[in-house]
N, C-alpha and C positions, 0 to 999 in steps of 0.2 A: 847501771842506774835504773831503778825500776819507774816503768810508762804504764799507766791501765790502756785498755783500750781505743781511748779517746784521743792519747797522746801526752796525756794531763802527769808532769815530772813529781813525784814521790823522794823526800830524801831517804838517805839509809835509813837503815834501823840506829839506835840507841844514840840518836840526837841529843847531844847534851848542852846543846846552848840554850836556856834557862832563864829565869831570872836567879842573879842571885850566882852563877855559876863560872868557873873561870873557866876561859877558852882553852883549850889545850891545842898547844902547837901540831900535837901528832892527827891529833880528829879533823883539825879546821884543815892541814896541808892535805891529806887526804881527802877531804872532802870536796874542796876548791877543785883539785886536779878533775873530781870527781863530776862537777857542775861544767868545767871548763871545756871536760871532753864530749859531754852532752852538747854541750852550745855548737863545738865546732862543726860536731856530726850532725845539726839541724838546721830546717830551713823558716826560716819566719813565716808565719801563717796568713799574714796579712801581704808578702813579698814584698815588704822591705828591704832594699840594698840589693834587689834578684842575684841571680845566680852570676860569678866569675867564669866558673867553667861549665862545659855542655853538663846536660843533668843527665845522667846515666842513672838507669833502672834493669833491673832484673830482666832476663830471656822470655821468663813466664811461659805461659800457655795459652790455647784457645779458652781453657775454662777457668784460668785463674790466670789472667794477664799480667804482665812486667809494669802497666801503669793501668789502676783500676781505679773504683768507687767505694764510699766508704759503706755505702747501701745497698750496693752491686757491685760486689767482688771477682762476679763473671763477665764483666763491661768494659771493656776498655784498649791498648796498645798493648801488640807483645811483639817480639824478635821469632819469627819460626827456624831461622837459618840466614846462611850466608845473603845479604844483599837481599833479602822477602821482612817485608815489617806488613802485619794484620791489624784491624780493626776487627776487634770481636763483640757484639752485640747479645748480651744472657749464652753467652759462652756459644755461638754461631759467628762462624767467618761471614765479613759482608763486603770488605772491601780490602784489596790487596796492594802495599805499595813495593815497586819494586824497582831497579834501573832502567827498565822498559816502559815505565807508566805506572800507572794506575790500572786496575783490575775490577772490573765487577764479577763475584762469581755468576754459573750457573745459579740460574732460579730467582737472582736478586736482581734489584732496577735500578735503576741512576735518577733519580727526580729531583728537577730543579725550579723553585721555586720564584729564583727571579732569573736576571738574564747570567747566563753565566760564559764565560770566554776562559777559551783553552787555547794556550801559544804551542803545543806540542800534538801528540796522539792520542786519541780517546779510542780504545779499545773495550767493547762492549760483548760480555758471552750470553746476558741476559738482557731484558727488557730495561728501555731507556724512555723515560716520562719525562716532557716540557711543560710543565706549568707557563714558563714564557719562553727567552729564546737562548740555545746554546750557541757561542759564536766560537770556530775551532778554526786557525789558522792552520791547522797541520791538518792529518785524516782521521777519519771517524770510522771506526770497521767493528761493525755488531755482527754475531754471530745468532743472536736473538732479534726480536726486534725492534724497530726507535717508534715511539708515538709522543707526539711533541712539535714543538716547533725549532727547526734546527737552520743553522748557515756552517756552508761549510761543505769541504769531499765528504762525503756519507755512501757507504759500501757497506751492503746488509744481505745478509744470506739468508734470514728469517725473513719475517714478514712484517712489514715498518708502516705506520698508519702516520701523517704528518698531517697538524691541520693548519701549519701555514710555513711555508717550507721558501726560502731563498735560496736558490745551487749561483756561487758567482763563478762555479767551475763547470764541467761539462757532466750530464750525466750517462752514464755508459751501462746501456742495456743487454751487453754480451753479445754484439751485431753478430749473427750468424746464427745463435742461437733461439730456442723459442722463449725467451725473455720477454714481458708486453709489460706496458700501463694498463691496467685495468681499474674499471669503474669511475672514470672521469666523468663528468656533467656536463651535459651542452654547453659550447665555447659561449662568451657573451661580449671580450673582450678580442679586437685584432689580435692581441698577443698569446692568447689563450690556447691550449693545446686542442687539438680534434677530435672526437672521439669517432670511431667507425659509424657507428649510427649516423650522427652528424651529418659527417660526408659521404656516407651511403642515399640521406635524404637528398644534400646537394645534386648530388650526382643524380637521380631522377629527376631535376629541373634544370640539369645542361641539356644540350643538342650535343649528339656524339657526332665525329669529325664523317662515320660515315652516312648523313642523312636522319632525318626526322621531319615529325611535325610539329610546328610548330602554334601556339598557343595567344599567341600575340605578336604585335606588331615589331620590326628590327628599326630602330630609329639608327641612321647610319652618318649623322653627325656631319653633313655636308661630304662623304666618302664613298670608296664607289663598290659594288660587287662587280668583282673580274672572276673571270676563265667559263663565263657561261655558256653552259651547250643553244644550239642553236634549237628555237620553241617548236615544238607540234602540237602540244595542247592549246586550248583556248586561255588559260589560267598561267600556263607556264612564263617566267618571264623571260621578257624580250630585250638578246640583244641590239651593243649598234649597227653592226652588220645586219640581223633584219632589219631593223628599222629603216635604215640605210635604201634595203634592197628592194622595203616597198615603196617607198617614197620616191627612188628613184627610178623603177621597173617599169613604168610608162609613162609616156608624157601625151596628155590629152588634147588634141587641136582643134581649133572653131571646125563647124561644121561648111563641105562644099556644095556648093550650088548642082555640082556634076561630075562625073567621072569618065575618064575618054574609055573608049571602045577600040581605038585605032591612034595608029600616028597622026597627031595633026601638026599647024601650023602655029606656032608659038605667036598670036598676033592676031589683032583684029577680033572685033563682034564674029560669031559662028556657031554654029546648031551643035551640040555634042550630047550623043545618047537621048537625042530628041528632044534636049532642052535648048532652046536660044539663050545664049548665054553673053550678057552683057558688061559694059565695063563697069571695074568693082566689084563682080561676083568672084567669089574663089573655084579654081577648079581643080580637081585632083586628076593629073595628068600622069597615066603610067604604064602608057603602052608606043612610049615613041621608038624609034627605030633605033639608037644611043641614049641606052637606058642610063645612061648617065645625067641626059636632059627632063628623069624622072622628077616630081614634086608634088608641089602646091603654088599655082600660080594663081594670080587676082589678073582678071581680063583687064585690057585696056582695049584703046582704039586705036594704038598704036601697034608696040612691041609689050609682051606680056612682062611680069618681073615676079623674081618667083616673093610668096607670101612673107611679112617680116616676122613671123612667127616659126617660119621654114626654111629658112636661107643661108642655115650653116647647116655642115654635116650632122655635127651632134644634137642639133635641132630635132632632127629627122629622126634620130636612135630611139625605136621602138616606141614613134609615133602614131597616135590612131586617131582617126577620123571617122564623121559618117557622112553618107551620098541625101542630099534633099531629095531630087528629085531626078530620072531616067528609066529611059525603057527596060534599060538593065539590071541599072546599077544602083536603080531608086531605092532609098531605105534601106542600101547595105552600110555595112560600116567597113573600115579597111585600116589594114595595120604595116608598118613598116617595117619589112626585114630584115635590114642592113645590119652589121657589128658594126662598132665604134671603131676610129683609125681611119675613113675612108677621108677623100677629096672632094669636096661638091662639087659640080661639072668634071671630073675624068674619073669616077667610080660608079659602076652601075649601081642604081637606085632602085630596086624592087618592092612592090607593094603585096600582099597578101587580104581575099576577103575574108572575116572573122565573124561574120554577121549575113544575116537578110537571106532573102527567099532567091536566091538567080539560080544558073543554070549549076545542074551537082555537073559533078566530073569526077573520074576515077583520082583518087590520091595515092600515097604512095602507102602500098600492103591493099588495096583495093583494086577490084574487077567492073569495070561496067557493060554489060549488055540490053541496050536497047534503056529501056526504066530500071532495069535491076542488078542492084550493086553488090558485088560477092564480097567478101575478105579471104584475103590469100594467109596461109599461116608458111612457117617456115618448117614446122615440126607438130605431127599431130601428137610428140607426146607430151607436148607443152600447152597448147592449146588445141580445142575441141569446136568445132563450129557445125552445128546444129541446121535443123528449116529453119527455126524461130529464135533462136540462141546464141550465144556466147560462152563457153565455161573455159575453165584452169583444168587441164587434164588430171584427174584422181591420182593422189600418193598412198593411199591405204593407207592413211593417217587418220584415226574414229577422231571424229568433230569432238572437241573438248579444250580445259586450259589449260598446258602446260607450262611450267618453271622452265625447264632446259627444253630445248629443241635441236635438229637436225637439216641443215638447208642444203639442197643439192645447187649444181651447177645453173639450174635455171632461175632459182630462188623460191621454192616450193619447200616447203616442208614436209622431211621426210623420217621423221620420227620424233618422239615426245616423251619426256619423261618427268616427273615430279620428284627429286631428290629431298631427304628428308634429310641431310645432315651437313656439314661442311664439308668433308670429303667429298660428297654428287655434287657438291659446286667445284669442286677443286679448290675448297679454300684450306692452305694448309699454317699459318698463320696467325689461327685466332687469340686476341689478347684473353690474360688469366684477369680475374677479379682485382688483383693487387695493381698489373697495369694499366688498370681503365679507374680503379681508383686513385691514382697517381698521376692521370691527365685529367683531374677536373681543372686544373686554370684554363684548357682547351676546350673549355665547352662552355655555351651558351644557353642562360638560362632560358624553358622550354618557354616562358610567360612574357617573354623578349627583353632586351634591354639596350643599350647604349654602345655601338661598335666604336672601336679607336681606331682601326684601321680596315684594311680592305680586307673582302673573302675570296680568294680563291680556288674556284670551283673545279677545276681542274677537266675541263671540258664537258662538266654533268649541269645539271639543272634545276632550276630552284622550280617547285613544284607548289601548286596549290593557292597561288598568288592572289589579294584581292585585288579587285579590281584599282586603281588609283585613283584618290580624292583630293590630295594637295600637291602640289611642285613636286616636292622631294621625295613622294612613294616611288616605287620603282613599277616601272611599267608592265601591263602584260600581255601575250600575245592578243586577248581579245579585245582589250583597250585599241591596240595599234591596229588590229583586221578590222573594229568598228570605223576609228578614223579612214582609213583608207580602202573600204571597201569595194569602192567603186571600179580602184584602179588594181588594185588584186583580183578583181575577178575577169578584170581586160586581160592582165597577166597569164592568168590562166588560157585564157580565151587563145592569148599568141603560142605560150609553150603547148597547147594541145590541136593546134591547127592539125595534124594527121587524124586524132581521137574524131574532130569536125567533121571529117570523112566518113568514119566508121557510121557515124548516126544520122548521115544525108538521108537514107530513104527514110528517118523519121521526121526530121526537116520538112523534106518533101510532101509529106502527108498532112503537114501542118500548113505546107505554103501560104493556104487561100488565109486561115486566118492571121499568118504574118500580115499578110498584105492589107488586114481590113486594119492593124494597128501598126502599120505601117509610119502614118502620118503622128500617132502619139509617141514610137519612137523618135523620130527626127526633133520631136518635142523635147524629150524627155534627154536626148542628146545635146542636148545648146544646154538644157538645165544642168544636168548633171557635169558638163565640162564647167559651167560657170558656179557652180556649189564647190566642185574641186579647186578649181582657181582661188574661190573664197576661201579654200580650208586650210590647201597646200599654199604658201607663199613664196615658191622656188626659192632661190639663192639672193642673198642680200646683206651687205658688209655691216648694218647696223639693224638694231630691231625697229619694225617698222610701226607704223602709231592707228592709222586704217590697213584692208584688206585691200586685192587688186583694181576692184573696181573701185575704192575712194570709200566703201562702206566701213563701219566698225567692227575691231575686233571683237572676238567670241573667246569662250574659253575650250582650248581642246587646237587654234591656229597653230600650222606648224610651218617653218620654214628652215635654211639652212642657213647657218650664221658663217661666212668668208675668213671673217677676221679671226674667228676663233676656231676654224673646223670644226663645228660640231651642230646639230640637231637641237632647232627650241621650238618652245611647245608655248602657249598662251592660258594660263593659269584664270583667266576673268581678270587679273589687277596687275600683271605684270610676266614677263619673256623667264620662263626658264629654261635649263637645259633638260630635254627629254630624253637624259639616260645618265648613267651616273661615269663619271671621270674614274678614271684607270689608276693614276696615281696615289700615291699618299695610304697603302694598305700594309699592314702589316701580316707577311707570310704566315700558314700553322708550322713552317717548319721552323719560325724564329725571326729574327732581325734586329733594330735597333729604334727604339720609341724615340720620338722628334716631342713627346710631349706628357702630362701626366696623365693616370689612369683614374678617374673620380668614379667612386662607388658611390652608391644612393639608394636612399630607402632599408639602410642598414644589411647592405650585403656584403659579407669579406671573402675576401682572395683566400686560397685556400691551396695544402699543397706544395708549398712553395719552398725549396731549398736553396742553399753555397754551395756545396760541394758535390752535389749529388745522396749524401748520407743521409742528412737527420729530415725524420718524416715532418716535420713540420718547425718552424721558428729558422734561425739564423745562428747560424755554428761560433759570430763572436759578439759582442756589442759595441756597435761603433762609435767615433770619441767626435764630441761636437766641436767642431770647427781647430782651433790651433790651442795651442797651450794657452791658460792665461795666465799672462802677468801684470794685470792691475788688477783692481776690484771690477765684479763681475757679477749683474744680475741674470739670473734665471730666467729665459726665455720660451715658449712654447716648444719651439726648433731642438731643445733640448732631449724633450721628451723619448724614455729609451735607449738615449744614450749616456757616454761616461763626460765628465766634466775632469779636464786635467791643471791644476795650479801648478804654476812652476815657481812662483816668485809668492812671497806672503802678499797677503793681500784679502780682503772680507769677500764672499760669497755673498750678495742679498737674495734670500728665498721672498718675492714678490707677494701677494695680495691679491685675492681674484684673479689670477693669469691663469690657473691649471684647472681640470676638469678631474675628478674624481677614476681615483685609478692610474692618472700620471704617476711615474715614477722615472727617478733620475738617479746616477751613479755619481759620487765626487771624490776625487782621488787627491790627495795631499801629497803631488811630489815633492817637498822641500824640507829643511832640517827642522824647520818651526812647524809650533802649530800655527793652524789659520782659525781667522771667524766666522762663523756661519751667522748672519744679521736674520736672523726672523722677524722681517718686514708683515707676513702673513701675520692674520688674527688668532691663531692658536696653532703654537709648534710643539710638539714632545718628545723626547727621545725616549725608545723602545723600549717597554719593562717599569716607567718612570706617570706620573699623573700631574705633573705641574709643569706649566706653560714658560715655554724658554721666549725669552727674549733674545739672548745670542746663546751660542753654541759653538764649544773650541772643538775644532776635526785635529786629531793626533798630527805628529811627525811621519808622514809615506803613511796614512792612516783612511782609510777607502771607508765612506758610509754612504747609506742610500736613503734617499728623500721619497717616501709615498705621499700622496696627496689624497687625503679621506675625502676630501671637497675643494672648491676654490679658494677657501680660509681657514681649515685643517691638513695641519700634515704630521706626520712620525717619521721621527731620522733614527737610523740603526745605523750599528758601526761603531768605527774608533774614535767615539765622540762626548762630550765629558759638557 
């Protein structure tokens, strides 16, 4: 039956139905079968009553396909072989389908124009374009590269540009291998990944664990600094052991009237060292025959009794005094040499002079003949003693500074060197770039900030210290030598009693003008013990409200608090403690926070992993709180984590609760779908431009909630 090329049915030739003409049985049965067999072999143009069975076409080709166009004969489906069916485009292969998937060849791209979801594998050998977003519950493996916006495993051996990417799986950078992220923009978000610059910048505004300087103040949040070495600089700071040891290192007593020469008679008015000494005056008794009957006694007219400032042992422990007035002993001062532990009356009491013009005497490493006092050495190749001099015997070590040094047995140094590298220290140790960028959570920014816990210092020293201006600065050695300077330099005065020696014939040469301020010291001694007394407030179970003598406090008073064993200091308005508490630090080697870690002023934690592996972020995402099974709004709390239903029930997404950048996980355990209530002022799902009021989440159907603002959000996923 002849068709033109349109499709358009022609009858036979020598049609004889007519007017006017009789039908003949033979033409019209022929003819019929003829029309009959046409209809059955066609299909209706407009697809009326469609197809019974599958519609099978021709094998075809890439250039004249098995289902083409009537415009484009080279456009369209063909068969290439067993189990392979093409899409051919002007007679070029573009896309492959096969029992394995779908195929994009080399050279072609995949571009999707809205959102598009794959339950299976998308196998990519060319380039892959997202106009919006592809969602692939199975894997994605481009052999080319993906540019777009993808969710989903994505595995790409080219090169993949993504300009808004969701991975809700892990992504695997071939650990071992030289695999990077590159070209990331500075983090701006907690969650954001680090780029080495970044944290290269970081990392020059920590304090590295071995030492630095620093830039600003450590505000230490009511906590202490421990393991501090003990001060030598003016600046360094001070621990409580010093502090402790100056404050405790002498104890200052009124001044006496007199000091004996001889044994006397504990009793009665009596002349001692030329003064007549009456009752009520004090006397410093320390040459009786049972040196045990040593002290400070106040004359009576009776029986004497020793002083109530001196009448315990520990009283007496490296007490000093001075002499008013004697032929002797006038204008000395005198210090007490006992150690702590003894008995008062059955342990000998000795006094040593520290002060004043009396008679020199040979000490011990000292010679006297006649006025001239030698120094004995033990070793002249230790020391060298001159007509006019003193020296340290020469090492042949050229005057200069050295890094490393060499000390002999005697403590001299006997060689120097400047080592130029870690080896000449012996340090064999040193961290690479990768490990010291991998401890920045260990470090403190150089411009100071806010400790959680304690530092310790591991027997070294914090260096460079300001001086302290409120309570809670930490103190430093010259802050604590200013306070107490009167009694450190007594101190000194007793541990150098031998060196006292050493310098008698300069002493001696000064005598006369000791003696003409003679009478300004004994002055200056009642002052200074009574400025001490005002500064230091000994031992006392509460804080006290005046000074000793009944005057007001000052700021800088210090006393020793019983109840709490510890050192407080007088602020101008109120008792603090003058050193900071041991407790409550957390180690650099680790431990366990009692509390949370606040950042401020927009600076994030950095560094930080689970398992040891992934250089930054958290290996799972963790689920907020318990399953739910009722209806369940949206809470801050949420934020970065997954939200699990277990039981159907509405989701409310809130209104003004979230901050721009929130984003939340919701997971539909159950055989139904659930609601998602868009409470917020404008909801959209992903790829879509009109404003949902509610939103059904699939059966076991996982989407994720962004928040563009507090009244904007986009939910992605199995959400309809």
């Amino acid at each position: 039956m002849p068709r033109s090329a349109s499709g358009v049915y022609t009858l036979p030739a020598g049609n004889p139905v007519v007017p006017g003409t009789t039908i003949d049985s033979a033409w019209a049965n022929t003819t019929m079968e003829d029309l009959g067999t046409e209809i059955t072999n066609s299909l209706s143009r407009t697809g009326a009553g469609g197809m019974l069975v599958p519609f099978r076409i021709a094998d075809g080709l890439v250039t004249g396909p098995g289902l083409s166009f009537l415009n484009e004969t080279n456009t369209g489906l063909y068969r290439s072989g067993a189990g392979s069916a093409w899409m051919a485009v002007l007679g070029v292969n573009t896309v492959q389908f096969s029992t394995v998937g779908m195929t994009i060849p080399s050279g072609k791209a995949l571009t999707a124009q809205g959102a598009t979801f794959l339950t299976s594998t998308l196998a990519v050998t060319g380039a892959t374009t997202m106009a919006s977003t592809l969602v692939v519950t199975g894997a994605v493996t481009a052999t080319g590269g993906v540019v777009g916006n993808v969710t989903g495993n994505v595995t790409s051996a080219g090169t993949s540009n993504f300009t808004d990417v969701i991975i809700t799986g892990s992504l695997d950078m071939t650990a071992g291998s030289a695999a990077t992220i590159t070209g990331l923009s500075t983090p701006v978000n907690a969650s954001d990944a680090a780029n080495k610059g970044y944290v290269d910048t970081q990392d020059a505004l920590r304090l590295a664990l071995t030492g630095g300087t620093m830039t600003g103040a450590i505000a230490m949040s009511n906590t202490k600094i421990t393991g501090l070495a003990t001060p030598t600089a003016d600046q360094d700071g001070a621990t409580k052991a010093y502090v402790d040891s100056v404050a405790q290192g002498l104890d200052a007593k009124a001044s006496c009237r007199a000091a004996t020469v001889a044994n006397i008679t504990l009793s009665g008015a009596q002349t001692i060292d030329g003064v007549a000494v009456i009752a009520g005056e004090r006397v410093l008794v320390q040459n009786q025959s049972s040196a045990a009957a040593n002290g400070i006694y106040v004359a009576a007219a009776g029986a004497w009794a020793r002083s109530s400032d001196a009448s315990t042992w520990d009283s007496l422990v490296a007490a000093y005094t001075f002499i008013e007035s004697g032929t002797v002993n006038g204008n000395n001062g005198f210090i007490c040499t006992i150690a702590p532990g003894g008995t008062l009356g059955v342990t000998a009491v000795t006094w040593a002079q520290f002060s004043g013009a009396g008679q020199v005497i040979a000490g011990t490493g000292m010679s006297k003949t006649g006025n001239t006092l030698n120094v004995n050495t033990a070793s002249s190749a230790r020391i060298v003693v001159g007509a006019d001099e003193i020296d340290l015997a020469t090492t042949g070590v050229t005057a200069s500074t050295y890094q490393s040094v060499t000390v002999d047995t005697f403590g001299r140094v006997t060689a120097g060197t400047n080592p130029t590298t870690l080896a000449g220290y012996n340090i064999s140790n040193a961290y690479t770039t990768a490990q010291v960028d991998s401890a920045l959570a260990l470090k403190l920014n150089l411009t100071g900030g806010t400790m959680s816990g304690a530092i310790a210092m591991g027997a070294s020293k914090i260096t460079g210290l300001a001086d302290p201006t409120v309570a809670q600065d930490a103190a430093t050695k010259n802050y604590i030598d200013t306070i107490f300077g009167s009694t450190a330099t007594a101190a000194a005065s007793a541990t150098t009693a031998t060196t006292q020696a050493g310098i008698a014939t300069t002493q001696a040469g000064i005598a006369t003008t000791q003696a003409g301020i003679a009478t300004t010291q004994a002055g200056n001694a009642s002052t200074t013990y009574t400025n001490f007394n005002n500064q230091y407030l000994g031992s006392k179970a509460s804080d006290p409200t005046v000074n000793n003598t009944g005057g007001a406090l000052v700021a800088g008073n210090l006393y020793w608090n019983t109840t709490f064993s510890e050192m407080r200091v007088y602020s101008g308005s109120a008792w603090v403690a003058a050193y900071l508490p041991a407790a409550g630090y957390l180690a650099l080697t680790g431990g366990t926070m009692t509390g949370a870690i606040t950042f401020v002023g927009g600076q994030t934690l950095s560094g930080c992993t689970v398992d040891g592996t992934n250089p930054v972020g958290f290996k799972n995402i963790p689920q907020s709180g318990a399953t739910k099974t009722t209806s369940y709004t949206l809470v801050t709390g949420d934020v970065g984590k997954v939200i699990e239903v277990g039981a159907s029930g509405a989701i409310v997404v809130p209104d003004a609760a979230f901050a721009a950048g929130d984003a939340i996980v919701i997971f539909n355990n159950t055989s139904d779908a659930i609601t998602l209530t868009m409470s917020i002022t404008t909801a959209y799902i992903g790829g879509t431009d009109s404003d949902k009021a509610t939103i059904s989440l699939a059966t076991r159907g996982i989407c994720n909630v962004l928040f563009i603002s507090g009244t904007v959000c986009v939910v992605t996923g199995n959400v309809t």
